[in-house]
C-alpha positions as CSV (number, residue, x, y, z in Angstrom):
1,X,-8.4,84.7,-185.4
2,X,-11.0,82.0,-185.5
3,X,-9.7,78.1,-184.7
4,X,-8.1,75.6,-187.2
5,X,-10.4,72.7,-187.3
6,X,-8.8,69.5,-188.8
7,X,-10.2,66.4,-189.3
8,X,-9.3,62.7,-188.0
9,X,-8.5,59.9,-190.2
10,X,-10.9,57.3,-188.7
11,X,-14.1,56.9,-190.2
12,X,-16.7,57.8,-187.1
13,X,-18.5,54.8,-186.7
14,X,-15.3,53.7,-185.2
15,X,-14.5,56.3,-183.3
16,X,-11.0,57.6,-183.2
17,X,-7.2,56.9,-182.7
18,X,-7.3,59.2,-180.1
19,X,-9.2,58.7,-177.2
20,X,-7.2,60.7,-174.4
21,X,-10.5,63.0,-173.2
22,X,-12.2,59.5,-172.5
23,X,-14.0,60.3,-168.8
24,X,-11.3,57.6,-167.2
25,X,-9.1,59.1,-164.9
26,X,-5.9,58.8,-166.1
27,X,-3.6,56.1,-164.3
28,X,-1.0,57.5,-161.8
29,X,2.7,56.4,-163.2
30,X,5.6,57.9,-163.2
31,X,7.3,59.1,-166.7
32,X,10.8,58.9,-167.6
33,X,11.8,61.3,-170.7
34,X,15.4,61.4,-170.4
35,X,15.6,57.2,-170.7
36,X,17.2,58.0,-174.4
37,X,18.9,61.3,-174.2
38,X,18.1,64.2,-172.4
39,X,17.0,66.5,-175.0
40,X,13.0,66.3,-176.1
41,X,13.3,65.9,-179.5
42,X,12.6,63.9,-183.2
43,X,14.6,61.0,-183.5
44,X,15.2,59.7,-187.2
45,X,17.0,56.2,-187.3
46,X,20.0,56.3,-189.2
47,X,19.9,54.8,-192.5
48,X,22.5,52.9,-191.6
49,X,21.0,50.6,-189.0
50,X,20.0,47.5,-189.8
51,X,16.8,46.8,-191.1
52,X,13.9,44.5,-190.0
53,X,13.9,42.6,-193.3
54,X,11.1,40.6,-191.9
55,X,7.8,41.7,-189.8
56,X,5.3,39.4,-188.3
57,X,1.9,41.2,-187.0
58,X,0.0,39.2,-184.3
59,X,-3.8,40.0,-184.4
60,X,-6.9,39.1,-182.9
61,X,-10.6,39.4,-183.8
62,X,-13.2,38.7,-180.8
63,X,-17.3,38.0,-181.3
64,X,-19.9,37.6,-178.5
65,X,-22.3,35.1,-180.0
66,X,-25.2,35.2,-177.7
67,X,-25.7,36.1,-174.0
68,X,-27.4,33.8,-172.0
69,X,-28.9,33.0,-168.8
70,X,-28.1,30.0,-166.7
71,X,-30.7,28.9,-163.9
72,X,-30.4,26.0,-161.8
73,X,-33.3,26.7,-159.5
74,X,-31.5,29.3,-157.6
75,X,-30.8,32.9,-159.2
76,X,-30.2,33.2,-162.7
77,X,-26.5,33.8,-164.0
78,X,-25.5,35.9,-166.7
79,X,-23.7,33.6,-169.5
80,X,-22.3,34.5,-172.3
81,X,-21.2,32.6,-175.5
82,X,-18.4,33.9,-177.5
83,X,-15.4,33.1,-179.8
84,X,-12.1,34.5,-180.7
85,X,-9.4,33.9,-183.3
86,X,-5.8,35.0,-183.2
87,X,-3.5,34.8,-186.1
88,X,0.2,36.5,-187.6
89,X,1.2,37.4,-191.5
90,X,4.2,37.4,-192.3
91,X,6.1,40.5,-194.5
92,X,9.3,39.8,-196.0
93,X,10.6,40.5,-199.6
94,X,6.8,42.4,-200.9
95,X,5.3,39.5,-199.9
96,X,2.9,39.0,-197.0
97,X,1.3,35.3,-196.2
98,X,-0.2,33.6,-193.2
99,X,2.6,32.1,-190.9
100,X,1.8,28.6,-190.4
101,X,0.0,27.4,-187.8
102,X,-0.4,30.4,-186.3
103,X,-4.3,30.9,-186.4
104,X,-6.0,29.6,-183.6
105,X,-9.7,29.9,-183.0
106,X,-11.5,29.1,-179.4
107,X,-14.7,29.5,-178.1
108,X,-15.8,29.9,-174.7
109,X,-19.0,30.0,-172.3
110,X,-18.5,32.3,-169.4
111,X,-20.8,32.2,-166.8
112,X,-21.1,34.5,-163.9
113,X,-20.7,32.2,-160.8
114,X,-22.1,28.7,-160.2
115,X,-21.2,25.9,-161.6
116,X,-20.6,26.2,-165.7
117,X,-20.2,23.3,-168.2
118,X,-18.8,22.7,-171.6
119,X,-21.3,23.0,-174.4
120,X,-21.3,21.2,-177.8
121,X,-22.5,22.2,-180.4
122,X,-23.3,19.2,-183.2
123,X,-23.3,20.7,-186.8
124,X,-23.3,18.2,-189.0
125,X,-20.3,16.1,-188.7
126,X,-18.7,18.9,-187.1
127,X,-18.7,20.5,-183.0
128,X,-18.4,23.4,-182.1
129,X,-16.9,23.2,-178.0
130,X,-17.7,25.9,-176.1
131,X,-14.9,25.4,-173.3
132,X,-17.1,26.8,-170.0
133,X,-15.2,28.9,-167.4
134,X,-16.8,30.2,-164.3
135,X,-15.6,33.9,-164.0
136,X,-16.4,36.8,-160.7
137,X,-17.7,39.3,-163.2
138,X,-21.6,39.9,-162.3
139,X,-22.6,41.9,-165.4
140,X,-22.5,41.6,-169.5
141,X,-20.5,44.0,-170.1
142,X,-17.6,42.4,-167.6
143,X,-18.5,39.3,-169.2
144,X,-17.4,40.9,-172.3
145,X,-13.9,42.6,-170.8
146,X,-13.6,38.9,-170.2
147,X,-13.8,37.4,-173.4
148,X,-11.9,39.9,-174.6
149,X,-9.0,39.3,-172.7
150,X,-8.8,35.9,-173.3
151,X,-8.1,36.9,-176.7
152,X,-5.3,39.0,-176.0
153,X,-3.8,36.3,-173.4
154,X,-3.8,34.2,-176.6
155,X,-2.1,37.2,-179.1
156,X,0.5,37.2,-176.1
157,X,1.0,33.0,-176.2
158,X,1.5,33.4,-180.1
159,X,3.6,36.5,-179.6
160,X,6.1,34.8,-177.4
161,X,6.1,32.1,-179.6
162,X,6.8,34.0,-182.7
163,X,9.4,36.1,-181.3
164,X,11.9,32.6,-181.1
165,X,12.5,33.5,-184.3
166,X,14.3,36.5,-183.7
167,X,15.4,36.8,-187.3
168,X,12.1,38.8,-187.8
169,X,10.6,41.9,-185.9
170,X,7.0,41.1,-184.1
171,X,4.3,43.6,-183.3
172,X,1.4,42.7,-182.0
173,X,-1.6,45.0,-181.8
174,X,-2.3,46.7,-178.4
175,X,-0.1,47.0,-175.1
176,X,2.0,44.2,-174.2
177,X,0.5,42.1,-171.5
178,X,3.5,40.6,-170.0
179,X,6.3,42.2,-167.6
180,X,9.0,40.2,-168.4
181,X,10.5,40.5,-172.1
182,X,8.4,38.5,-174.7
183,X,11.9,38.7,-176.7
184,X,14.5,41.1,-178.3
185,X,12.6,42.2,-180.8
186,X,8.6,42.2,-180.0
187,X,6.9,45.8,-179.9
188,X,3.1,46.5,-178.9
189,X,1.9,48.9,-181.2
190,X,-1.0,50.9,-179.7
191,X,-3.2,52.5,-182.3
192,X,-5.9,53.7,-180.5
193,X,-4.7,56.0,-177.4
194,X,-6.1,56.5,-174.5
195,X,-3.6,58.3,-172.0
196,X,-0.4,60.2,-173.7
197,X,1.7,59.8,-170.9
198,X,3.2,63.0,-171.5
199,X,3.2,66.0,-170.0
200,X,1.1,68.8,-172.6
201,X,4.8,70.7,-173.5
202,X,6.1,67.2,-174.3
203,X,3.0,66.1,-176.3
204,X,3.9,69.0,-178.8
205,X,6.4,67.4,-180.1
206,X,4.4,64.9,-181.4
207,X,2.6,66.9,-184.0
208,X,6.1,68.0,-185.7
209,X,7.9,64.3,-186.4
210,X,7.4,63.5,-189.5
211,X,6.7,60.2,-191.3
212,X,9.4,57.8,-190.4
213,X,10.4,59.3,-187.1
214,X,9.7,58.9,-183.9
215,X,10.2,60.5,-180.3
216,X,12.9,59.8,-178.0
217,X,11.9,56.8,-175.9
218,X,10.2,57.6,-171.9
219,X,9.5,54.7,-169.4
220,X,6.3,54.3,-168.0
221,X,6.3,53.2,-164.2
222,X,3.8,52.1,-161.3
223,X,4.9,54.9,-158.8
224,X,3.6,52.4,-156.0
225,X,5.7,49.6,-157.1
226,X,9.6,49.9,-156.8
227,X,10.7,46.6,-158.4
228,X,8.2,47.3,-161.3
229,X,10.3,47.7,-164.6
230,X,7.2,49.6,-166.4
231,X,7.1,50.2,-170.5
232,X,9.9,51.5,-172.8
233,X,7.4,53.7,-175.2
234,X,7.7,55.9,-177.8
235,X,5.6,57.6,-180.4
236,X,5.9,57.1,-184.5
237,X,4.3,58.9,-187.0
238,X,3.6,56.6,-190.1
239,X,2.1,58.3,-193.0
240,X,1.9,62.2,-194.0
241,X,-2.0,63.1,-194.6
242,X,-3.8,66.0,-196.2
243,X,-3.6,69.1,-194.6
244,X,-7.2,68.9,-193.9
245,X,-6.2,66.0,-191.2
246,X,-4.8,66.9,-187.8
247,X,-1.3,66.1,-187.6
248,X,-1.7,63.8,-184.1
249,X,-4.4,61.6,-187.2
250,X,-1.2,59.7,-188.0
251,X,0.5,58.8,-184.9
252,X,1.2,55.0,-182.8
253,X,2.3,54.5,-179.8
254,X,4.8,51.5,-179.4
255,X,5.9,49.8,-176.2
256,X,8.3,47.2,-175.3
257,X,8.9,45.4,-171.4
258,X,10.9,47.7,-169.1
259,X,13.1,44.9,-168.6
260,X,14.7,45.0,-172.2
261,X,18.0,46.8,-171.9
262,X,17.9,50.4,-173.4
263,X,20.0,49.8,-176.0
264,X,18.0,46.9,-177.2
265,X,15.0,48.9,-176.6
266,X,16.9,51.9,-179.0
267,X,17.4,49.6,-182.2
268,X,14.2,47.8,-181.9
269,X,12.3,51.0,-181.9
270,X,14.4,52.2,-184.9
271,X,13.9,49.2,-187.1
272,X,9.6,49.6,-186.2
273,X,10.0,53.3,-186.8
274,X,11.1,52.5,-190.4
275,X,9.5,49.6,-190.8
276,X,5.2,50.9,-189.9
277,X,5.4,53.2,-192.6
278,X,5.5,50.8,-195.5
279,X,2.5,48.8,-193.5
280,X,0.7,52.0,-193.1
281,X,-3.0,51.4,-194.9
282,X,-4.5,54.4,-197.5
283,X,-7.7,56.4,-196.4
284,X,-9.2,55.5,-199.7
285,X,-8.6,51.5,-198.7
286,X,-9.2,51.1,-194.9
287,X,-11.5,53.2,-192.6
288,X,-9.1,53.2,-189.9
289,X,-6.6,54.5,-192.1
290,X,-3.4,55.0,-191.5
291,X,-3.0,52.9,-187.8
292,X,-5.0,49.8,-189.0
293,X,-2.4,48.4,-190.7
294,X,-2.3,46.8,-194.4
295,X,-1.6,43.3,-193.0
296,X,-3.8,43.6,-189.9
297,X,-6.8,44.6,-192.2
298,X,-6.3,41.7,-194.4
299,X,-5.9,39.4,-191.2
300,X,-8.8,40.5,-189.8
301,X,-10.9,39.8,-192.4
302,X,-9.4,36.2,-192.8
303,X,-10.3,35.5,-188.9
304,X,-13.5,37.5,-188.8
305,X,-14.2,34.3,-191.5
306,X,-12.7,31.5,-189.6
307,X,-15.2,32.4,-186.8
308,X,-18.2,31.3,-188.8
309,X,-21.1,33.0,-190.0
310,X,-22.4,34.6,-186.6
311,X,-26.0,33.8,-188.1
312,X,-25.8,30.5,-188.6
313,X,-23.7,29.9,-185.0
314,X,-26.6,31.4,-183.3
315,X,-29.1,29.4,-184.9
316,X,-27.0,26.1,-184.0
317,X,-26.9,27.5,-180.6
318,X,-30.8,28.3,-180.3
319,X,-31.3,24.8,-181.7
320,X,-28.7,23.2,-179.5
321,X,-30.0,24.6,-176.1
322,X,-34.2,24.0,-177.2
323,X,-33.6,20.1,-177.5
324,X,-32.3,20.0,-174.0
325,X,-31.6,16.2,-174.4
326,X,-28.0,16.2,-174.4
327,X,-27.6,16.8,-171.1
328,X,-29.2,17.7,-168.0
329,X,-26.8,20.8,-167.3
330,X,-26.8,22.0,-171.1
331,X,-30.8,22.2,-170.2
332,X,-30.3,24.9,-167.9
333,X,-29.4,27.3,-170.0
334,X,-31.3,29.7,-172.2
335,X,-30.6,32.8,-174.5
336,X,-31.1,36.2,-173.2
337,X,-33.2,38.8,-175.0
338,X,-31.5,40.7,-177.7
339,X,-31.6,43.9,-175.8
340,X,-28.3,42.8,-173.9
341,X,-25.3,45.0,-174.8
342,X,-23.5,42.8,-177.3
């Protein structure tokens, strides 16, 4: 009997949800499936629990603007140029809206040892600071890991910050960064995956919950690390597709500190489990359908703007850098061919 073939959701230019056959080794850990109850099995939250009636998404969108060389006479350093902008929405009552003074964009110049220095960029009345930091990556493409960390050290500043307000649920888009508990009730909510975690009889379960339910939750450890608390996870599906779509098309992975007691963990993970799949976006809307979700697509496109015009930045940064007359270390630097990996 020939193969099922089954498509996934993402449009290909941006590769897929799932990328657990990616050539990286897998990370040692040890895996916990009994932290919830001992049987393997779907989970639906009872329609009795309470509700998130509120949900604020914490996003980020990154852009390297040009990479650069610096040379002071010795060997040339790699630079690189590049701006991030994090932000939240707000979804209560069918409404969604921008929480207040929650978007934050930065730029920064990273500069592969030496000495590196803050460069503005005049634009009319306005300036553009790129804030210099002197990092040990030796290559572009660490120079890129770097900026985009910085952007999700800053969805994890705003993420702690939002979660005060415990009256709403937070999720912010990737893994949580910190070990310690960001608050009560923050989620990560992974939507691209990398390593399951699970062992391949366990993973089977995954392609049988349907929308609106989730697995049991497992902890994720460092094996090598006895104090380390690890991850609470646990897997949601959030939107039933076409038959034509493989089942695993529509499924997150959600993660919480290790340190949040289990029971805490239990309701938060209930309230997000019935909670994603009203935020879930269509196929016919969003080509990351169904992970990206409706609020997070919107956002992005609201801080993708707030960046500026990548044209127009580079040309004020070709400009800036070829008078030279501002100062004697901005007159070190100059753009790198276009062949760099952006």
């Amino acid at each position: 009997m020939p193969a099922t073939v089954r498509l996934l959701s993402w449009a290909p230019q941006y590769g897929t949800s799932m990328m657990a056959d990616a050539d990286a080794a897998a990370p040692r850990v040890d895996v916990d499936t009994t932290v919830e109850q001992a049987r393997w099995a779907a989970v639906v939250p009872s329609p009795h629990a309470p509700e998130a009636t509120a949900v604020q998404v914490v996003d980020g969108v990154r852009r390297v603007e040009a990479h650069a060389f610096s040379d002071d006479g010795g060997e040339p350093r790699l630079g690189l140029f590049g701006s991030f902008a994090v932000g939240a929405v707000r979804c209560e009552a069918g409404r969604a809206w921008l929480v207040p003074d929650a978007l934050r964009v930065q730029r920064r110049y990273f500069q592969a040892g030496g000495e590196a220095s803050d460069v503005d960029v005049g634009v009319g009345r306005a300036t553009l600071r790129f804030t210099a930091e002197q990092r040990p990556e030796a290559s572009a493409n660490g120079l890129v890991d770097a900026l985009n960390r910085s952007m999700l050290d800053a969805e994890a500043q705003l993420a702690e910050t939002l979660a005060l307000d415990e009256s709403a649920l937070t999720l912010v888009d990737g893994p949580l960064r910190q070990r310690r508990s960001p608050g009560r009730r923050v989620a990560g909510y992974v939507k691209r995956v990398v390593h399951w975690y699970l062992s391949a009889a366990d993973q089977r379960l995954l392609t049988t919950i349907r929308a609106g339910e989730r697995t049991p939750l497992f902890r994720v450890s460092d094996p090598a690390d006895p104090t380390d608390p690890g991850r609470l996870c646990w897997y949601v599906r959030i939107a039933e597709l076409p038959a034509n779509y493989h089942p695993l098309s529509s499924i997150l992975r959600l993660e919480t500190p290790g340190a949040l007691p289990v029971v805490r963990a239990i309701a938060l993970a209930d309230q997000a489990t019935r909670a994603l799949p009203r935020l879930a976006s269509s196929l016919a809307r969003d080509p990351r359908a169904p992970q990206n979700l409706v609020p997070v697509g919107a956002l992005e496109t609201l801080l993708t703007h707030r960046l500026g015009d990548r044209e127009w930045i580079r040309r004020a940064l070709t400009a800036h850098l070829a008078r030279g007359l501002e100062s004697a270390a901005i007159s070190r630097f100059a753009l790198a061919p276009e062949e760099l990996p952006v």
